[in-house]
N, C-alpha and C positions, 0 to 999 in steps of 0.2 A: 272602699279604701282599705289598704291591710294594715296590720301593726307597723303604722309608721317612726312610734316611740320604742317599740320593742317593751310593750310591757308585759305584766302577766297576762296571758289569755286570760284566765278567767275575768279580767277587769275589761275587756272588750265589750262594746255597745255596737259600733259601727252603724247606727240609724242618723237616715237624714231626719235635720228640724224643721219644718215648718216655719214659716217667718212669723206666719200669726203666731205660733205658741211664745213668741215672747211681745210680739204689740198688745197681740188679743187682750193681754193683764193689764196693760199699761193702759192710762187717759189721757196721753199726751200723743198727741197726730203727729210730732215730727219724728218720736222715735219709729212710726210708721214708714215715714216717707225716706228717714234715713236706711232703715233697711233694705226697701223696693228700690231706692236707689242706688245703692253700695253692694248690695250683698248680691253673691249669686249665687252659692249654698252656706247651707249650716249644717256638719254633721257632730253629732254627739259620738263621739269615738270610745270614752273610757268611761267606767268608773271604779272612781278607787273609795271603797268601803270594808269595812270589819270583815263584811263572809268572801268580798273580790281579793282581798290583801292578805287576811290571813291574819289580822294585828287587832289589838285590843282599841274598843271606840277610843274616840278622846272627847276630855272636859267642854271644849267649845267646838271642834270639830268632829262632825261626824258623817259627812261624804265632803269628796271634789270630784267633779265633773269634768273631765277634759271637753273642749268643743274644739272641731275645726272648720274655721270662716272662710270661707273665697270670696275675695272682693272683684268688683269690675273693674276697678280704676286702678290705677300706681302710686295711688293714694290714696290716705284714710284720715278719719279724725278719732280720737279713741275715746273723746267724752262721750257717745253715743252708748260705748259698748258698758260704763260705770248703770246708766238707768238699764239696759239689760240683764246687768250683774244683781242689779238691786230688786229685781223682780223673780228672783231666783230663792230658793230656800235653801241653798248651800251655798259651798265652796267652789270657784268653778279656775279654770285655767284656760284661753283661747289661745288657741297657734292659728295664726293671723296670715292667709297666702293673699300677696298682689303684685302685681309685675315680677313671676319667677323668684320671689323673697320670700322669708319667712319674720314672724316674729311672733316671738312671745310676750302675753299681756295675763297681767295676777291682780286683781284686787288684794288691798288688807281689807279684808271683808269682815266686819261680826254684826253678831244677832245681839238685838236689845227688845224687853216686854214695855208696850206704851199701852198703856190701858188695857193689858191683857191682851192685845195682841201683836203678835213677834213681828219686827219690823228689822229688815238688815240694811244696813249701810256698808257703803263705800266707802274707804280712806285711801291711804297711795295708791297710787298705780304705778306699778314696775313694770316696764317697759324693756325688753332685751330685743335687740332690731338684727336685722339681718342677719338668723341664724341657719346653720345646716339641721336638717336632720335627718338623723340617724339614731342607730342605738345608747350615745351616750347624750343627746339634747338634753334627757329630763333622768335624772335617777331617783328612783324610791329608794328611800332610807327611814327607819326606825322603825320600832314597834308599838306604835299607839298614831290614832288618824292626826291627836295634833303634832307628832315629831313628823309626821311623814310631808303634813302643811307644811309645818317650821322649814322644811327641807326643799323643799319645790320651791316657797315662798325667796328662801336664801341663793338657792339660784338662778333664780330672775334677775333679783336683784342684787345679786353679787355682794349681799351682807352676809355673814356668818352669825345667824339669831338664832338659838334653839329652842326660844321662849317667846311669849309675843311682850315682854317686858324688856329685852335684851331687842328685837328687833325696833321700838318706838325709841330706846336710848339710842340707838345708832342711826336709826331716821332723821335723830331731830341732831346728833352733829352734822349728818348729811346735811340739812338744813342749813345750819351754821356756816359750813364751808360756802356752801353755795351764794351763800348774801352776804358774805364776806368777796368772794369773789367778785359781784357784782358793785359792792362798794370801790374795790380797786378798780375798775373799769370805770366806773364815774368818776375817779379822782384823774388816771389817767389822761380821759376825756380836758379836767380842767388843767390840768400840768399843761396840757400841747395850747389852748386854749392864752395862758397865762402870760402876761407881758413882764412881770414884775420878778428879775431873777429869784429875791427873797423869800419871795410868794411859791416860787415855784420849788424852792426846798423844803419848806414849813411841810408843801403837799408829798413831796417824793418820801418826806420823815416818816408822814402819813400811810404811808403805803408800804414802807417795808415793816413798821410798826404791824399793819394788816398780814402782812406776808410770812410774818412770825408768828400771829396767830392762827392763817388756817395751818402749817406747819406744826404747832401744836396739838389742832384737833385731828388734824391727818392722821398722827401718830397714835393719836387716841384710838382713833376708826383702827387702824390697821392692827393694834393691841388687840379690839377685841374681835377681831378676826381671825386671829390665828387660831 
């Protein structure tokens, strides 16, 4: 596969994975079967590290791994690819190929010590779906591995975070809007539902009262995006 990112050469891997190199660790049989099922390669294409990038380590990041998945199917499930991420010792990025698509998938990934031994977890999963790529899909930006994170991480998922403190404040209005918007969908639901006109404006008060608050946090989001 050639520099399908256009990165630095020197951050090219280009090796196929093995499926066992990521069941082999694991103890759970289905992330086995989900792979022999779904996947029909894994290549490990980049890495971007201090002597591949040319930038000074960083605090909590100190590689990401690009991989690229072929699936069989024209569809996927992406909780499978979180226990793959979590068996990993880095940072990792997958470009996701099935039915002629693209997509990109980022854990917020960190490392925590439990008993002395480093265990990572998973949290969001940014999801960008049906992408092109070419040379501007993914851009490296900064000089240290966590701005270069911060920076892949923010174009996944379309936050503007330069910090992992700046990306959980704007997670969690993302959050907000989101279950706000779902409350207007269940009121919705009981507006059309409603026989009683009274009743039926108490609820619409309801709703635009909501509608001014994700309005609110929208604003907010977009503030700290610029």
């Amino acid at each position: 596969m050639d520099n399908i990112l256009s990165f630095p050469t020197s951050t090219i891997v280009n090796k196929p994975v093995p499926k066992n190199a990521f069941y082999g660790r694991s103890s759970d049989s289905s992330l086995r079967e989900f792979l022999t099922r779904e996947f029909e390669s894994i290549v490990w294409l980049y890495k971007l590290a201090p002597a591949t990038l040319n930038v000074e380590d960083g605090e909590y990041v100190h590689e990401i791994d690009v991989f690229y998945c072929k699936m069989k199917e024209d569809r996927y499930s992406i909780k499978p690819f979180c226990a793959m991420d979590e068996l990993l010792p880095r940072h990792t990025v997958f470009i996701i190929e099935y039915d002629e698509k693209f997509d990109l998938l980022m854990h917020h990934k960190e490392m925590s010590v439990i008993h002395g031994e480093q265990k990572w977890k998973c949290g969001i999963s940014e999801l960008k779906r049906d992408i092109q790529i070419d040379a501007d899909t993914l851009n490296i930006l900064g000089q240290s591995m966590d701005a270069v994170y911060n920076s892949l991480l923010s174009q996944i998922s379309g936050l503007s975070a330069s910090t992992r403190e700046e990306y959980r404040e704007q997670v969690d209005l993302r959050k907000q809007i989101e279950s706000i918007q779902k409350q207007i969908m269940t009121l919705q639901k009981r507006i059309k539902a409603e026989k009683q006109f009274n009743r039926q404006m108490e609820l619409n008060t309801e709703v635009r009262q909501l509608r001014k608050e994700i309005t609110l946090l929208t604003d907010k989001l977009k503030k700290n995006n610029i």
